[in-house]
C-alpha positions in Angstrom: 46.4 21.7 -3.0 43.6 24.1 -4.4 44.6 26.5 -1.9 44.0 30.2 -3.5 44.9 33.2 -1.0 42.4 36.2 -2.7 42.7 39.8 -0.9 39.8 41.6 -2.4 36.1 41.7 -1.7 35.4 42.3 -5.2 37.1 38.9 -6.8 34.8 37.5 -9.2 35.9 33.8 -7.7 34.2 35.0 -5.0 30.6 35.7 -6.5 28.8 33.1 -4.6 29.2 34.8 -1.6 28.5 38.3 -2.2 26.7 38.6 -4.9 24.0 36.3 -4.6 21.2 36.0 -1.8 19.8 32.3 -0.6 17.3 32.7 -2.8 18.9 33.8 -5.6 21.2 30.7 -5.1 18.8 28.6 -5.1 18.0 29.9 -8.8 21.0 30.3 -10.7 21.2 28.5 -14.1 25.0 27.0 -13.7 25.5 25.0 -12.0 21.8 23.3 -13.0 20.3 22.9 -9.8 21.6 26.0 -7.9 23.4 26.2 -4.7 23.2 26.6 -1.2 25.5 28.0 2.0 27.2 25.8 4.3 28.3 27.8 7.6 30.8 26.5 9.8 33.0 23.1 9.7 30.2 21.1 11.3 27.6 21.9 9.1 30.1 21.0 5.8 31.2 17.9 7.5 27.2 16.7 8.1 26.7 17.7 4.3 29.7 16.4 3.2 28.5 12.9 5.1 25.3 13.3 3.0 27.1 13.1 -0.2 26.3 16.7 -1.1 29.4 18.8 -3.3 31.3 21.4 -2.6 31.7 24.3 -5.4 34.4 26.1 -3.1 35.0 27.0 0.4 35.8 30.7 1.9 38.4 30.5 5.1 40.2 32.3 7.2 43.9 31.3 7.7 43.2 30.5 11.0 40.4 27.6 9.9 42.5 26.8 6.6 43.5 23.2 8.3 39.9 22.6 9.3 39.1 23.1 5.5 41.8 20.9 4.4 40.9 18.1 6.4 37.0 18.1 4.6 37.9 18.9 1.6 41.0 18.0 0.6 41.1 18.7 -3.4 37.1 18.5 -4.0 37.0 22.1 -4.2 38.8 25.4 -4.4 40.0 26.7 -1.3 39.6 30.7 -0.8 41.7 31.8 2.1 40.9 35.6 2.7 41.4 38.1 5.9 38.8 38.1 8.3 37.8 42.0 7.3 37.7 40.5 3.8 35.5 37.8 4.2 33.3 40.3 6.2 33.2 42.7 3.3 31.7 39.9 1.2 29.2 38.5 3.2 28.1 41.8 4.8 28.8 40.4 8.4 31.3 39.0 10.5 32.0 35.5 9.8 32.7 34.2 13.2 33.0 30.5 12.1 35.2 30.8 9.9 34.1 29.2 6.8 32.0 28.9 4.8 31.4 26.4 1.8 29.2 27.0 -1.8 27.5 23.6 -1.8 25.9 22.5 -5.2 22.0 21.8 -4.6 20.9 18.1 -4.9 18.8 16.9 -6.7 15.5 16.1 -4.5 14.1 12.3 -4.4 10.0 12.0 -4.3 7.8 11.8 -1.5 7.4 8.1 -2.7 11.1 7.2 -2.0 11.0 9.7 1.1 8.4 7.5 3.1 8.8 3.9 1.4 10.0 3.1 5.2 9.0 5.4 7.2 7.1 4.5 10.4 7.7 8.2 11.5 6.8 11.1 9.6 6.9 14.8 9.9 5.1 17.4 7.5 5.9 21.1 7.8 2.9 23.2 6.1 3.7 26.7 5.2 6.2 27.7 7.8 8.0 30.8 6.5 10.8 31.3 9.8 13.9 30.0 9.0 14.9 29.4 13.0 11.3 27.2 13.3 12.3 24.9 10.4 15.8 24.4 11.5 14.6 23.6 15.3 11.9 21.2 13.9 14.3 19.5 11.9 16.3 19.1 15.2 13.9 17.7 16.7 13.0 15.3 13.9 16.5 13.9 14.2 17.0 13.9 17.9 13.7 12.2 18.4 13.5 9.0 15.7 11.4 10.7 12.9 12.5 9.3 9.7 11.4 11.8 7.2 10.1 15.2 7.0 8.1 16.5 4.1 7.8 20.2 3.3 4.8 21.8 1.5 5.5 24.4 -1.2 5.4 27.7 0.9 7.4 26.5 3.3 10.9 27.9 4.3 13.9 26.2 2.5 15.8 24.1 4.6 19.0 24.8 3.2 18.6 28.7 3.8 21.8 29.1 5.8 19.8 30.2 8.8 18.0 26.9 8.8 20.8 24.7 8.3 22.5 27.0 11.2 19.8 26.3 13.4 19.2 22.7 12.9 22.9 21.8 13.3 22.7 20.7 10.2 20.6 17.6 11.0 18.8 19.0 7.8 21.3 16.9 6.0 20.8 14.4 8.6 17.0 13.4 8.2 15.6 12.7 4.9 13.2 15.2 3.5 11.3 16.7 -0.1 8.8 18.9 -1.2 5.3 17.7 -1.2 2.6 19.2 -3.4 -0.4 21.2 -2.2 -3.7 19.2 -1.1 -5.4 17.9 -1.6 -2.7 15.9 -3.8 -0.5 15.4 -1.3 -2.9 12.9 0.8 -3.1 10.1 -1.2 0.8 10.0 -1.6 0.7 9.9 2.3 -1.9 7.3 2.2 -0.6 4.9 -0.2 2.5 4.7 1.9 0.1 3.2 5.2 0.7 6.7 6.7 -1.9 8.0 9.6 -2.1 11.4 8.6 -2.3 13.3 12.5 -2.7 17.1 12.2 -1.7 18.9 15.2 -4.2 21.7 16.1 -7.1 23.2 18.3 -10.7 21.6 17.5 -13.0 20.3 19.4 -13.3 17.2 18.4 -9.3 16.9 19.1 -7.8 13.8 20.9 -5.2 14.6 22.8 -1.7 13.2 22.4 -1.5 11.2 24.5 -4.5 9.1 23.8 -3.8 9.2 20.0 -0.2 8.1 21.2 -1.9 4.7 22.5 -4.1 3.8 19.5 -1.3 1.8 18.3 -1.0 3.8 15.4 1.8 1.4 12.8 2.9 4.6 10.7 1.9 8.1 11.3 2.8 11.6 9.3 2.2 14.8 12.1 1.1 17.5 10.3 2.3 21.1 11.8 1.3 24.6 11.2 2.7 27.9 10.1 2.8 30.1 13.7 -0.5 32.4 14.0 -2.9 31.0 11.4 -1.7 27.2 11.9 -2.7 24.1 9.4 -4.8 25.0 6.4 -8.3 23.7 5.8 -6.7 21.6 3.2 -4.2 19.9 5.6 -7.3 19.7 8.6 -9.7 18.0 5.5 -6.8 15.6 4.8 -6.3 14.5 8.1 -7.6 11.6 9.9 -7.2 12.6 13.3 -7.0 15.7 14.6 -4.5 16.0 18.0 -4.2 18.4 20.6 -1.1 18.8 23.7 -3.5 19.3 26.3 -2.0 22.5 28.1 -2.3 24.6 31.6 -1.6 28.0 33.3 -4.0 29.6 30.2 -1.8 29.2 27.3 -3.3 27.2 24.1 -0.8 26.3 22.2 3.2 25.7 21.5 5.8 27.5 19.2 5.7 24.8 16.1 9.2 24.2 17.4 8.7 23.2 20.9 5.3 21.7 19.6 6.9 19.1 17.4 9.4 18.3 20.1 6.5 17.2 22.8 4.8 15.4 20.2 7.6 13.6 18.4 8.9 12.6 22.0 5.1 11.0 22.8 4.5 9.3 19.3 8.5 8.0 19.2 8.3 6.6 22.4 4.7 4.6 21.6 6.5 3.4 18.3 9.5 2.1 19.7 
C-alpha cells in the first residue's frame, strides 16, 4: 500500500499543500495542466466518480481507512498528525483529508451544450461561496451545463468545490469566451439566451417560463454591478423575479435557485 507516515511540515512530498496557493496550482508547469484541492472524502469520491486523478492525498490516522477505500494504490498516501497537517495548510484541517487532484483537461463549449436543454452561464462572479452555491443549484434543479466567462471564479478553488458539495464535478461545465464571441456558440447550439436582470422592458419569470422556450442558457451577474452590456446585447430576452417588501433583487445564488426551479419545472 502507498501508505507514507511523514512527521514534518517541511517535507518536500508535501509541497502541494503548503507551498502553493489555488491559484498558483492552477499554474504549475508539472504536471501540464496544474492541480487543484480536494477537501474532505465526499468531495474526492464525487471527483473520483468524475474520472478526475489523484496526485496524493494528505490524512490523518484517524481518516487513513476512509482514504484507503478511494484510493486504494492510485496515489500516495501521506498520513501526518493533525498539528502537522495544520502547520501545512495554515488551518485546521477538520475533515481530515485532503487530496492533490491533477487538473483536467477542459472540453469546448460545443461539446458542453450539444444536449443541453438547460443551460447556466456565470459572467464575472469573483466569490468563491456564490459559484459553489450556483453550481448546487444547477445540479439539484436539472440544469445540464454551466458555462463560465473568463473573470469568473474557478470552480475548483477549494472554497467552491467546498461549497457546492462538490456537484462542481457533478454538472458539466467550461470556460466560454468574452462577447460578443460567446453568442453565436450559444446560438448555434438552439440555446435561448435569457439574461437575468432589472430593465424595463423585462418579462418576468414566470411569463418567460411559459413561452415554451425548447432550450434556454440563463445568464447571471457578478453581485453589485450585475450582467455586462455585452451579456444584456447578447441576450434575447431579458427576465426579471418580480419581488416585494422593497427589495430589487436576489444574491446570484438564491437568484439562480428561483429561476432554475421555474424554467426546470416548465421544461420537464
Amino acid at each position: 500500500m502507498p501508505v507514507i507516515p511523514l512527521d514534518a511540515a517541511d517535507d518536500p512530498r508535501l509541497a502541494d499543500y503548503r507551498d502553493l496557493t489555488d491559484v498558483s496550482l492552477r499554474r504549475v508547469s508539472e504536471p501540464a495542466g496544474g492541480l487543484y484541492i480536494a477537501e474532505s472524502a465526499k468531495v474526492l469520491d464525487r471527483a473520483l466518480r468524475a474520472g478526475h486523478r489523484p496526485r496524493s492525498v494528505l490524512v490523518q490516522e484517524k481518516f487513513l481507512d476512509d482514504a484507503l477505500a478511494l484510493v486504494g494504490e492510485d496515489a500516495e498516501i501521506y498520513v501526518v498528525p493533525a498539528e502537522v497537517a495544520e502547520q501545512v495548510t495554515g488551518y485546521a484541517v477538520h475533515r481530515g483529508l485532503l487530496a492533490s487532484m491533477h487538473r483536467p483537461v477542459l472540453a469546448s463549449v460545443e461539446e458542453v451544450v450539444k444536449d443541453a436543454r438547460l443551460v447556466v452561464v456565470l459572467e464575472d462572479i469573483v466569490d468563491h461561496t456564490n459559484i459553489g452555491a450556483a453550481f448546487r443549484s444547477a445540479a439539484a434543479l436539472g440544469a445540464d451545463a454551466v458555462l463560465v466567462t473568463p473573470r469568473c471564479a474557478d470552480p475548483l478553488y477549494r472554497r467552491s468545490v467546498r461549497v457546492s458539495m462538490g456537484t462542481v464535478f457533478q454538472v458539466p461545465w467550461t470556460r466560454l469566451p468574452e462577447w460578443p464571441r460567446a453568442k453565436p456558440l450559444l446560438q448555434e447550439a438552439g440555446l435561448h439566451l435569457a439574461a437575468l436582470a432589472l430593465s424595463e422592458d423585462a418579462v418576468t419569470l414566470d411569463a418567460f417560463s411559459a413561452a415554451g422556450h425548447e432550450r434556454v442558457a440563463l445568464l447571471l451577474g457578478a453581485e453589485g454591478d450585475g450582467l455586462s452590456r455585452g451579456a444584456l446585447a447578447a441576450a434575447d430576452t431579458v427576465v426579471t423575479i418580480p419581488m416585494a417588501g422593497g427589495v430589487d433583487s436576489l444574491n446570484v445564488a438564491a437568484a439562480s435557485a428561483v429561476a432554475l426551479w421555474e424554467l426546470g419545472r416548465a421544461l420537464r
